[in-house]
TIDOVEX-730074 format. One record per residue (C-alpha): residue number from 0; residue in three letters; z, x, y. Coordinates in steps of 0.05 Angstrom, whole numbers, plus 5000, padded with zeros to 4 digits. Layout:
<atoms>
[NUM; "ala"; [Z; X; Y]];
...
</atoms>
This chain:
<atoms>
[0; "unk"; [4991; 8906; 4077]];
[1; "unk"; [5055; 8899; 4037]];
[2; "unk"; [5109; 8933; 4047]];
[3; "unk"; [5187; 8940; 4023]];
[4; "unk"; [5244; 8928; 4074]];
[5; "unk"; [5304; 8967; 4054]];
[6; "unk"; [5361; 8949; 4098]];
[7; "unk"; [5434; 8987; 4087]];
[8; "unk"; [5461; 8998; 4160]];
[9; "unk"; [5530; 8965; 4147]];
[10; "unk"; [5565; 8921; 4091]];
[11; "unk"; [5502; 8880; 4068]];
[12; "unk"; [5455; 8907; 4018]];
[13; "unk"; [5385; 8873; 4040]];
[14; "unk"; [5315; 8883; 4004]];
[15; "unk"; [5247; 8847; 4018]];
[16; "unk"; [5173; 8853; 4005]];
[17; "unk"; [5130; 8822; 4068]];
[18; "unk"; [5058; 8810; 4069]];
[19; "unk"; [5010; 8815; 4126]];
[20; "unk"; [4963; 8763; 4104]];
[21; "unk"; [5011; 8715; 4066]];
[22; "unk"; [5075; 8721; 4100]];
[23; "unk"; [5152; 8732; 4062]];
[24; "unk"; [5140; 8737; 3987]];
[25; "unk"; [5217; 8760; 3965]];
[26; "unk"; [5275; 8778; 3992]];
[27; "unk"; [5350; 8792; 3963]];
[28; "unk"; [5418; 8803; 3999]];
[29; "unk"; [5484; 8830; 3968]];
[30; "unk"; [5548; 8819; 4017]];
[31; "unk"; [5594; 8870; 4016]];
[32; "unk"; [5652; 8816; 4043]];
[33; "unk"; [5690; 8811; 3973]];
[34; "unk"; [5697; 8882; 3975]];
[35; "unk"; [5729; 8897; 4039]];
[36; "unk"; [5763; 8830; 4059]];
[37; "unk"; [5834; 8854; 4027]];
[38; "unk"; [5824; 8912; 4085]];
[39; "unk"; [5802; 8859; 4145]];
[40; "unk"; [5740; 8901; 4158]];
[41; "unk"; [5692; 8945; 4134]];
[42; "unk"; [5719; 9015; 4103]];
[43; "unk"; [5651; 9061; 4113]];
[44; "unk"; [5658; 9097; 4047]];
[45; "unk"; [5665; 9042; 4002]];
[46; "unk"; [5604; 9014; 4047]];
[47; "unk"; [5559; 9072; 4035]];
[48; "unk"; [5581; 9074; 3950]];
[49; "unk"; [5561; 8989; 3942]];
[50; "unk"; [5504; 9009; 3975]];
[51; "unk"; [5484; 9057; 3923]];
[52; "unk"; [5495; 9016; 3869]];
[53; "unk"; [5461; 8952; 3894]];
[54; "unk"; [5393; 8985; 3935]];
[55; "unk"; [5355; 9007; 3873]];
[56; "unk"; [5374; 8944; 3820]];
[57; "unk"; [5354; 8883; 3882]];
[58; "unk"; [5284; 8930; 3901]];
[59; "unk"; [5279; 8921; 3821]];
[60; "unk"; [5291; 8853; 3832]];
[61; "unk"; [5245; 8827; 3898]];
[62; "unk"; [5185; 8877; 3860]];
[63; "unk"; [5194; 8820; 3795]];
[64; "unk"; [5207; 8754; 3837]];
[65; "unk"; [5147; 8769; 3878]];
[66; "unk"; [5107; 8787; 3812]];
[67; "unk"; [5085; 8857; 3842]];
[68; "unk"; [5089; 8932; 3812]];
[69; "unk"; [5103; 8991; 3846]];
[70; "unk"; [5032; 9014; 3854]];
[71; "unk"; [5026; 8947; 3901]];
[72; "unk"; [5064; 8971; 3953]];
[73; "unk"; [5036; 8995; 4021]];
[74; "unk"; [5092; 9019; 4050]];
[75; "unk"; [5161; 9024; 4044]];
[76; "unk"; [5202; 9009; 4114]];
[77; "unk"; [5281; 9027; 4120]];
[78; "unk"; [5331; 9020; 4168]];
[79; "unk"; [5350; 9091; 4194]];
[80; "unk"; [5396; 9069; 4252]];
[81; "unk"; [5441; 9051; 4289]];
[82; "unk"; [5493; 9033; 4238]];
[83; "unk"; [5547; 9060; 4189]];
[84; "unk"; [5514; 9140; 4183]];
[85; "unk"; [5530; 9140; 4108]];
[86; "unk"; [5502; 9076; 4098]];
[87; "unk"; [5442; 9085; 4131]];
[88; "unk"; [5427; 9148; 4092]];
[89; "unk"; [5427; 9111; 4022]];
[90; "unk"; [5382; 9063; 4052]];
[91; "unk"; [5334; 9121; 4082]];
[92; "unk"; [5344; 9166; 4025]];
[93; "unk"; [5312; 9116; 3975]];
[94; "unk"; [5265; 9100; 4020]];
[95; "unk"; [5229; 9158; 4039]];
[96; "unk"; [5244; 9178; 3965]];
[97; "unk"; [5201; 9118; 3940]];
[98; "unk"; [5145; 9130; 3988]];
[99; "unk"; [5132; 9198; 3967]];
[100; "unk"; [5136; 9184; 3901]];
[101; "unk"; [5090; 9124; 3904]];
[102; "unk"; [5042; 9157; 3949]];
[103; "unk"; [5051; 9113; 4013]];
[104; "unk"; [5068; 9122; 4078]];
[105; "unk"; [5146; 9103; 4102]];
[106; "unk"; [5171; 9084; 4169]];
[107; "unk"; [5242; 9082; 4197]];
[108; "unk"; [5266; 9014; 4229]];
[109; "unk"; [5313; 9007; 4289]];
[110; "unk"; [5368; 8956; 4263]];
[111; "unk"; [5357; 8925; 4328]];
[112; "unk"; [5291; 8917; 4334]];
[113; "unk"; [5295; 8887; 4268]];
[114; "unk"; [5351; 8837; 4301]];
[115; "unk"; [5294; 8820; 4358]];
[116; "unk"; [5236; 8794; 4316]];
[117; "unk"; [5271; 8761; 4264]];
[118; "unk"; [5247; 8695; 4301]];
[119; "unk"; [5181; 8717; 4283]];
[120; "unk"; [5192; 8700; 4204]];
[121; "unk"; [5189; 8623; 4231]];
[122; "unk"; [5134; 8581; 4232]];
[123; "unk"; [5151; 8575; 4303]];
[124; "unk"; [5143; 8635; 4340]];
[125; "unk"; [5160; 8667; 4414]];
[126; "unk"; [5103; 8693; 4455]];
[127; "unk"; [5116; 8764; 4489]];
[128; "unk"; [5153; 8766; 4541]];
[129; "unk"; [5214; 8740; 4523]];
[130; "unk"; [5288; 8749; 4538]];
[131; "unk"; [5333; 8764; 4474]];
[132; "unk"; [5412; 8755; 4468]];
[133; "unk"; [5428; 8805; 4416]];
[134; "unk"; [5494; 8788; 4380]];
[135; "unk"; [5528; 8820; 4327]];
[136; "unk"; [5582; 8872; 4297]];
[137; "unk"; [5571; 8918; 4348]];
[138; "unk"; [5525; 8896; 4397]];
[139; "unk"; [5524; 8842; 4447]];
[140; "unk"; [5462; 8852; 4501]];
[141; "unk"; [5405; 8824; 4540]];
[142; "unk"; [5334; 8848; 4523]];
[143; "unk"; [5275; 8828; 4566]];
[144; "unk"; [5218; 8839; 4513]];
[145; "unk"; [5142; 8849; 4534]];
[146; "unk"; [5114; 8861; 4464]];
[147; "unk"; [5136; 8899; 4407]];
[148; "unk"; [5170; 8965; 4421]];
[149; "unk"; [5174; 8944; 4501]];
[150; "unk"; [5245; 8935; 4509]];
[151; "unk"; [5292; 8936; 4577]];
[152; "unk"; [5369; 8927; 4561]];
[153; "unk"; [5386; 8882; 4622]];
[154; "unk"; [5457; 8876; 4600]];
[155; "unk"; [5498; 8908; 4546]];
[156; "unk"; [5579; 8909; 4522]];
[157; "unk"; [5624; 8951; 4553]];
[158; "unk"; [5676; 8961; 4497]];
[159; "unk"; [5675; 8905; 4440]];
[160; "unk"; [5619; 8866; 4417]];
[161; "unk"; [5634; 8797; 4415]];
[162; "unk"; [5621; 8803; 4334]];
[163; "unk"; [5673; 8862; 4340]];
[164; "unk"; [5723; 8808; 4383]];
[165; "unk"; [5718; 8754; 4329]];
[166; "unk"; [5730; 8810; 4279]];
[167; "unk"; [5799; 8822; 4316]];
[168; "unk"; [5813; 8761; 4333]];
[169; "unk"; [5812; 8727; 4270]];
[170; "unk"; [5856; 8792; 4242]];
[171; "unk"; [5911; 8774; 4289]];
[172; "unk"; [5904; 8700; 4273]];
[173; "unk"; [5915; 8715; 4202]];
[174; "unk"; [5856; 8691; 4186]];
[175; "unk"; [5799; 8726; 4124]];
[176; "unk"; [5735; 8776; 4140]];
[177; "unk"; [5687; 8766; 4170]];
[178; "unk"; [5722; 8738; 4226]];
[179; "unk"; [5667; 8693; 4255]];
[180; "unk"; [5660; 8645; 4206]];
[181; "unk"; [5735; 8641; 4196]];
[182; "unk"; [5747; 8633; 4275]];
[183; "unk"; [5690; 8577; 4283]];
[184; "unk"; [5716; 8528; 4210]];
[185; "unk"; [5791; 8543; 4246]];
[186; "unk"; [5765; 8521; 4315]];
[187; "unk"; [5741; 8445; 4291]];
[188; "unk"; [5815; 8432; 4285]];
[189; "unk"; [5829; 8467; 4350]];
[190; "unk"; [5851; 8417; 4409]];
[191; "unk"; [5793; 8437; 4470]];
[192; "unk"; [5835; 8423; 4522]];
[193; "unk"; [5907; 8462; 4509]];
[194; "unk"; [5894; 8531; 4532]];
[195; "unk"; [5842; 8560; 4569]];
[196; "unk"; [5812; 8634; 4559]];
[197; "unk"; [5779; 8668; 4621]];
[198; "unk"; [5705; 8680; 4624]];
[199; "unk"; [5701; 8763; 4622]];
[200; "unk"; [5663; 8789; 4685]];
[201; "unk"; [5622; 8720; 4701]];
[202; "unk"; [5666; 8723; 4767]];
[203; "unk"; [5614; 8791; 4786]];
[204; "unk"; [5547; 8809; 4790]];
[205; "unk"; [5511; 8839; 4731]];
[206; "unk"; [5492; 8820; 4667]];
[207; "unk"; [5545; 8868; 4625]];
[208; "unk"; [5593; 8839; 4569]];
[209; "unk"; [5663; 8847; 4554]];
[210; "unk"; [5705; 8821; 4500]];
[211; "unk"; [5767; 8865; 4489]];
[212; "unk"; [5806; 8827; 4541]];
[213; "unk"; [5797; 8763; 4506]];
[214; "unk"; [5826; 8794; 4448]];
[215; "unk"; [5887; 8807; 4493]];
[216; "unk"; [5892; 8744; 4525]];
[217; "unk"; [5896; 8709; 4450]];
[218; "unk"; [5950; 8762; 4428]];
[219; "unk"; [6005; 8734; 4490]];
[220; "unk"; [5978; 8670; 4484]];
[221; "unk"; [6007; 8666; 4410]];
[222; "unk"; [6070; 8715; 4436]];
[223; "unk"; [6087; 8649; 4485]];
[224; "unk"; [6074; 8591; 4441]];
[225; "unk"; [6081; 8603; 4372]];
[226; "unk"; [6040; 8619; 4308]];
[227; "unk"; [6047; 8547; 4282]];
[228; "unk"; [5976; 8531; 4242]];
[229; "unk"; [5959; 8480; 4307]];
[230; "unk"; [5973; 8527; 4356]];
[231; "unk"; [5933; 8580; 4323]];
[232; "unk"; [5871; 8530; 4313]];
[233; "unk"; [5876; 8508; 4391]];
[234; "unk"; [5869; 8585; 4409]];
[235; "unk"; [5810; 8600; 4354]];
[236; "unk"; [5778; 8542; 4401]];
[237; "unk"; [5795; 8570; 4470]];
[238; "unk"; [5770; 8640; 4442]];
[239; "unk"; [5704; 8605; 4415]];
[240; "unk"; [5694; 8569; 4470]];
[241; "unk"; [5704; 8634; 4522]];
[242; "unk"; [5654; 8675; 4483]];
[243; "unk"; [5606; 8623; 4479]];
[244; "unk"; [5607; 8600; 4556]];
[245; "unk"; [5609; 8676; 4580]];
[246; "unk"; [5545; 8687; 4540]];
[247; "unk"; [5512; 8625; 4564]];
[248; "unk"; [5537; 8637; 4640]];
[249; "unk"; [5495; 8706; 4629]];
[250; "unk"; [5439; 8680; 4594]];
[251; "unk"; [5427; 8633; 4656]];
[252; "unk"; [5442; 8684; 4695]];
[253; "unk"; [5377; 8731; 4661]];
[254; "unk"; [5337; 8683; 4663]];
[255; "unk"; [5338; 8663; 4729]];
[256; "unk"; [5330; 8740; 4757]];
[257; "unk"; [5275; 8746; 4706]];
[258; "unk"; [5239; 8683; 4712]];
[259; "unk"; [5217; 8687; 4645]];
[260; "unk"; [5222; 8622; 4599]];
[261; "unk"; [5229; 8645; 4532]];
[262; "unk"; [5296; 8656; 4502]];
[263; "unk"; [5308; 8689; 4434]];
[264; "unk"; [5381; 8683; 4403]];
[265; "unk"; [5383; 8729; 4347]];
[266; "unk"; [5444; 8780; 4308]];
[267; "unk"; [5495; 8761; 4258]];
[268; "unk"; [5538; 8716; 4313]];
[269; "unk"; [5469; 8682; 4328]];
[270; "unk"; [5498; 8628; 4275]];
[271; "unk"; [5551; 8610; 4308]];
[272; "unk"; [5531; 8536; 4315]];
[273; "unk"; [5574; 8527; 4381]];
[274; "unk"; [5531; 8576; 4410]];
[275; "unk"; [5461; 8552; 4385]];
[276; "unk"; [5488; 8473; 4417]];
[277; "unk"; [5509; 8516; 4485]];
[278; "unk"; [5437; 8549; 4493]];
[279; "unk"; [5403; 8496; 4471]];
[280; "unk"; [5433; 8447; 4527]];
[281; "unk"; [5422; 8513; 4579]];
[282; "unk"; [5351; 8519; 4553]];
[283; "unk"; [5342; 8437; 4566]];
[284; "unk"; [5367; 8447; 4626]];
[285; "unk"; [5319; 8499; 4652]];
[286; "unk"; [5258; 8484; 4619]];
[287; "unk"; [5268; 8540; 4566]];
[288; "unk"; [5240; 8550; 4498]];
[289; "unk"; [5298; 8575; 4450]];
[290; "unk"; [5286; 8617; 4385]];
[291; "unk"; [5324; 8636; 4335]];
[292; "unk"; [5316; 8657; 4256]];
[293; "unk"; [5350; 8613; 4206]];
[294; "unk"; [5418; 8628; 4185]];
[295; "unk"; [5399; 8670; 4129]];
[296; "unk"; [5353; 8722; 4178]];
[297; "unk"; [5424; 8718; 4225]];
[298; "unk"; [5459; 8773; 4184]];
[299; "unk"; [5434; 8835; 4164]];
[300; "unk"; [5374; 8824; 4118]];
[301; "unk"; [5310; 8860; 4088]];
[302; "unk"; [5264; 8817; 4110]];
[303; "unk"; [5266; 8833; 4189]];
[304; "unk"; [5256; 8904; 4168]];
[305; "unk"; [5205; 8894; 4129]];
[306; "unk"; [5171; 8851; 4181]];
[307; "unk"; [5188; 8903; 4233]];
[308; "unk"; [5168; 8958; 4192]];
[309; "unk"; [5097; 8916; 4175]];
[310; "unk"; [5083; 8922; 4252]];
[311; "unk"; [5091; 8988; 4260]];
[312; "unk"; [5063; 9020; 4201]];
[313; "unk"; [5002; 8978; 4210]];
[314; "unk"; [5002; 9008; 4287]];
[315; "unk"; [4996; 9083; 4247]];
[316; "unk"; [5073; 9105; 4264]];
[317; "unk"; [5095; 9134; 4194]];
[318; "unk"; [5149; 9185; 4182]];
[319; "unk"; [5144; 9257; 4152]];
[320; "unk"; [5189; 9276; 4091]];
[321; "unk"; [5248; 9288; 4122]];
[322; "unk"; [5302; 9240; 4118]];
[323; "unk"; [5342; 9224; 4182]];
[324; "unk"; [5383; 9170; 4199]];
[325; "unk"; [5421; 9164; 4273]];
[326; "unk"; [5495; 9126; 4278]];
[327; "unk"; [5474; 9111; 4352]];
[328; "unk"; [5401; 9092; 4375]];
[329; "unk"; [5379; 9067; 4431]];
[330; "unk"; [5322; 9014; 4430]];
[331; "unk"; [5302; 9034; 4491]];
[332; "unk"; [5274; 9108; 4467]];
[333; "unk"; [5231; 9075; 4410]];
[334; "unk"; [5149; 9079; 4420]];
[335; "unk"; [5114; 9015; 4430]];
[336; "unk"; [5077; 8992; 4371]];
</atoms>
């Protein structure tokens, strides 16, 4: 079966075409970062306008790099949630528009679940059950995962994502959009050892995230010492380095009240490469396999949902012609495939 992966849930524009037999055959990404990095974060109408004028010209694209036609297609797969509402509806409007037109069946994709078996576009690839540390924009949580569409959030964010902290962060720092990248190049200049950021609740039970205090902490920090360019590096490094221990601290954490020894590390913060060292030395540690996508299947992209969407369709789920699209979505509530 091959099927299209339309992907529009935020500021990235992301089309594929996978394969069931022969794997990823093309895939194209527009970043929207150009466009909203004079307002230090996303503005949701200019989102949902890009995405108009990019979806339809990259589908055009993938269909000619993969040497394909329309009437080729299986099935056309699209993102219809959780995300940016207006967004999302671009991305589901074409898609279910397509798949009537072309006479094949369509299926909506969680952005999430998308997120979770990115990993599985590797040659390398996690048996079920697995735990997953979902990072990105707006989400930061623990997923035990016993096959696809069999999801248990152990642990999820209690205000901002970590994605949403490095976002604010790097804002008050001065520093460009997105504010992950920006923190982490700023943070190999940073001196480890001058300040010290606290570990959000690793001092209590649970598995629950937290991130807006950090953001806080790094706003007196530069009130009592000055927004010198050293001073500012040594904080992007104590800021770093709190996000990436608290995750670790509750990875450990999951893993020993699950048992389970598979780890997945997927989501746009997943390429944070002080994170991937951290797990992987927890992982060593513990006896656990780690997984994660390569950089380019970190961000939003078209080829987890067309992946995704593969799975399902090819499990019978399909969607009936009307066109809906959810700004909040739990993965918990989706069918298993």
């Amino acid at each position: 079966m091959r099927v299209l992966g339309i992907e529009t849930s935020c500021d990235e524009t992301g089309i594929a075409i996978y394969d069931s037999d022969e794997g990823l055959l093309a895939h194209a990404l527009h970043s929207q970062i150009g466009l909203h990095l004079e307002y230090g974060g996303v503005v949701p109408e200019l989102a949902s306008r890009d995405h108009v004028r990019k979806t339809v010209p990259l589908i055009q694209q993938v269909l000619q790099e993969s040497d394909l036609q329309r009437s080729d297609i299986d099935g056309v797969a699209y993102t219809a949630g959780p995300g940016l509402i207006g967004a999302l509806l671009v991305g589901a409007s074409i898609g279910r528009s397509l798949a009537w037109t072309w006479g094949v069946p369509a299926v909506s994709v969680h952005h999430m679940e998308g997120h979770l078996l990115a990993p599985m576009l590797e040659d390398d690839v996690p048996e079920f059950p697995f735990i997953a540390l979902l990072v990105s924009g707006g989400h930061t949580m623990l997923v035990q995962v016993d096959g696809v569409g069999r999801y248990t959030v152990l642990g999820d964010t209690v205000d901002d994502a970590s994605g949403e902290a490095f976002d604010k962060t790097a804002k008050l720092l001065g520093l460009g959009y997105p504010g992950g990248p920006a923190i982490a190049q700023l943070a190999e200049q940073g001196n480890p050892t001058r300040f010290r950021f606290p570990r959000p609740m690793t001092n209590r039970p649970g598995l629950d995230f937290s991130f807006s205090g950090l953001k806080t902490f790094a706003v007196n920090t530069l009130a009592d010492n000055g927004d010198d360019q050293q001073t500012k590096a040594d904080i992007a490094r104590a800021f770093e380095e709190a996000v990436v221990e608290t995750m670790a601290i509750k990875c450990r954490r999951v893993l020993e009240q699950t048992g389970l020894t598979r780890l997945v590390l997927a989501g746009g913060v997943s390429a944070n490469q002080r994170l991937r060292q951290r797990l992987t030395v927890l992982a060593n540690e513990r006896g656990v396999q780690l997984y994660y996508p390569r950089p380019e299947f970190c961000t939003d992209n078209g080829a987890m949902i067309a992946y995704a969407g593969c799975l399902r369709l090819e499990a019978g789920q399909t969607e009936p012609l009307a066109i809906q699209a959810r700004a909040r979505w739990s993965l918990e509530m989706l069918t298993p495939a």
